[in-house]
LUMPA-801697 format. One record per atom (N, C-alpha, C): atom name; y, x, z. Coordinates in steps of 0.05 Angstrom, whole numbers. Layout:
// LUMPA-801697
(node CA,(Y,X,Z))
...
This chain:
// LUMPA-801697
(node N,(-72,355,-529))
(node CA,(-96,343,-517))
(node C,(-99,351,-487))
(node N,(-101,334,-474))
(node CA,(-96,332,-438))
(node C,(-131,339,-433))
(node N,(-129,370,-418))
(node CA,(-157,364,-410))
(node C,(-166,351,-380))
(node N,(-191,354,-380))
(node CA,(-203,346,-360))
(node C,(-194,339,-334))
(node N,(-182,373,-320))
(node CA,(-172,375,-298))
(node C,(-148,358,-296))
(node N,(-125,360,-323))
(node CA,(-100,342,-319))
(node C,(-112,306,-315))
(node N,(-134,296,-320))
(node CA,(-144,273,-336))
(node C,(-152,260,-302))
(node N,(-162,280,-289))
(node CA,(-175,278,-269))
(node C,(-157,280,-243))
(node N,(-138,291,-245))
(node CA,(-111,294,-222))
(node C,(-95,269,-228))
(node N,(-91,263,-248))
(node CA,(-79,241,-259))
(node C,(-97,216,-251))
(node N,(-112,212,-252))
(node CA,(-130,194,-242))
(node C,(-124,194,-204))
(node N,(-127,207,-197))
(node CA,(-126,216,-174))
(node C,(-95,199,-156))
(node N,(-73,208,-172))
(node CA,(-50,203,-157))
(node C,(-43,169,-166))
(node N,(-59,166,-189))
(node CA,(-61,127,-195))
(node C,(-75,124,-176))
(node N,(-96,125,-166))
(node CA,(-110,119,-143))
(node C,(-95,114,-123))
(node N,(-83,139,-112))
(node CA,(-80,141,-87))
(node C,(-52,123,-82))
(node N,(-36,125,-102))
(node CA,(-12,102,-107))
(node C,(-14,70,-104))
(node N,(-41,66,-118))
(node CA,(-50,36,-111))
(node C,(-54,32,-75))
(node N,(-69,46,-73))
(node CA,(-80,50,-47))
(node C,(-59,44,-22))
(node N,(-41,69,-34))
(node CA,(-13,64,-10))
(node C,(2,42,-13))
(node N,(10,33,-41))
(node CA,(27,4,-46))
(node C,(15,-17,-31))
(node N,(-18,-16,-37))
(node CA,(-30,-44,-25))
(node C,(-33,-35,8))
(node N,(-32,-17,17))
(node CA,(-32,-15,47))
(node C,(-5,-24,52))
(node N,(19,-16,28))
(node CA,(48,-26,49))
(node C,(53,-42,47))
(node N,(38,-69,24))
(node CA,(44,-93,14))
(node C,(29,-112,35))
(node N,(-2,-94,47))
(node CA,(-7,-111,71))
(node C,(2,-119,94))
(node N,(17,-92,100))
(node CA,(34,-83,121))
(node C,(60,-100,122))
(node N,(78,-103,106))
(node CA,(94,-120,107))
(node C,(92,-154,103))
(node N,(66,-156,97))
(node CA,(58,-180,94))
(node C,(49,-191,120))
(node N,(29,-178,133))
(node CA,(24,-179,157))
(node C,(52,-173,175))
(node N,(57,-156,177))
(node CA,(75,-148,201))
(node C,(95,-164,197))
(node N,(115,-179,180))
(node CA,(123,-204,172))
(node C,(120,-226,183))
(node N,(91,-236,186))
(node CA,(83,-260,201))
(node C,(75,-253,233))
(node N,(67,-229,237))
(node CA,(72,-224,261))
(node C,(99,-220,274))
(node N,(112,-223,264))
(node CA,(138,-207,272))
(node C,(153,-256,281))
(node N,(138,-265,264))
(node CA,(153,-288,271))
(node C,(132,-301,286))
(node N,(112,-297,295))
(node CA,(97,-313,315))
(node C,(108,-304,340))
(node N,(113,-274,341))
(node CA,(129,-257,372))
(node C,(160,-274,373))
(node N,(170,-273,349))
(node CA,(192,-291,358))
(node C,(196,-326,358))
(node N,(173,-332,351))
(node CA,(164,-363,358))
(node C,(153,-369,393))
(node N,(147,-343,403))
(node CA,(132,-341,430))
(node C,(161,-336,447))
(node N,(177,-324,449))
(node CA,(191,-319,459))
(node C,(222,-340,463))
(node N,(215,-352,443))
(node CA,(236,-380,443))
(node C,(233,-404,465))
């Protein structure tokens, strides 16, 4: 039986895992389409 503290750190690093995926999923999503408007400008 997993107590509290493990229940609650564990909670913790799901969090913070979502958190960073969807920051790098923005990040490449964005920086992606930025990355082809700079080279649509430069043509």
């Amino acid at each position: 039986m997993a107590d509290l503290s493990q229940i609650m750190w564990l909670g913790t690093m799901v969090v913070a895992f979502l958190v960073v995926a969807g920051f790098y999923y923005t990040l490449v999503r964005e920086g992606g389409a930025f990355l082809k408007s700079l080279r649509s400008k430069v043509r």
